[in-house]
N, C-alpha and C positions, 0 to 999 in steps of 0.2 A: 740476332735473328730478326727476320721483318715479322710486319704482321699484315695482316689480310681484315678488312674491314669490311663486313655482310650485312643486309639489311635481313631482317627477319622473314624474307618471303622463302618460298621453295628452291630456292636459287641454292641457300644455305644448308640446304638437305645432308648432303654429303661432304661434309665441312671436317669431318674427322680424317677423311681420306686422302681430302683436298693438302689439308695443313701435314699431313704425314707426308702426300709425295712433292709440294712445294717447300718442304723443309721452314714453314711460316705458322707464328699463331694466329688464330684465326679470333676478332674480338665481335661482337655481335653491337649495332649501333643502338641505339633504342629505340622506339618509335618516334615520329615527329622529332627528332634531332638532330634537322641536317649538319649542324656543325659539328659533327660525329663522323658526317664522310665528308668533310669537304674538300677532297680531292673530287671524288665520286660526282658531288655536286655540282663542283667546277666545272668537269667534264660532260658534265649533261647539260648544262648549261654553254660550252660550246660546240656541241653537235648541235643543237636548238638553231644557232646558226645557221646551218644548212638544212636543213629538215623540222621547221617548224611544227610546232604540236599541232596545227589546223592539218598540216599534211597529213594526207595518207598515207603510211609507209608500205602500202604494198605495191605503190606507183614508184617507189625508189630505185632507178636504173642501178644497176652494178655498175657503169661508168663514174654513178654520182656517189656512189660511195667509197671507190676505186680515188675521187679526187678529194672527198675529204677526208678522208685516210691519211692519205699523201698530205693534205695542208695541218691537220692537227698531229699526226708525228712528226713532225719538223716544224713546229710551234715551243719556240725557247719557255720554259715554264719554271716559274721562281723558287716553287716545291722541288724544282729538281737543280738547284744551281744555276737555274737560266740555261741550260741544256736542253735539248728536247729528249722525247722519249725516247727517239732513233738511235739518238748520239748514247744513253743511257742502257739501252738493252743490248746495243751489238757494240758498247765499246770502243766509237767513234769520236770523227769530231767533225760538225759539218763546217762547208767553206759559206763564210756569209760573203754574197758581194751587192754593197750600198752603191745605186746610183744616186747621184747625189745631184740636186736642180744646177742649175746656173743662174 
């Protein structure tokens, strides 16, 4: 069974429901310990990337989150075998093609 890692906010609320119909447990991290979700971490740390914390987020076009969508599910990730999330939830396998300089 997997499990589901929740930070203590309202997010969590409905956590018995969540873990019932994603068939996952649900483990609660603690406060101040990010290395409790460091996946979570990881991941907020590369949205950061695109949509810096000085940004607004309510100036965030749907095209710009329509493309980093697209570039962090098809980002190979070590936590997952160096597959990406794509290749991971729909069961695939993506074609890499390396140019290569001369």
């Amino acid at each position: 069974m997997h499990t589901l890692t929740l930070d203590n906010g309202t997010e969590g609320a409905q956590h018995e429901r969540i873990a019932q119909s994603l068939a996952v447990h649900v483990y609660f991290a603690h406060p101040y310990c990010s290395w409790e979700r460091g996946t979570h971490s990881n991941t907020n740390g590369l949205i950061r990337q695109y949509f810096p914390k000085r940004r607004n987020l309510s100036t965030v076009t749907q095209k710009e989150l329509d493309h980093a969508m697209q570039r962090l599910n098809h980002r190979p990730r070590q936590r997952l075998g160096f597959k990406t999330p794509h290749e991971v939830f729909f069961h695939t396998k993506t074609s890499l093609t390396v140019a290569l300089g001369t």
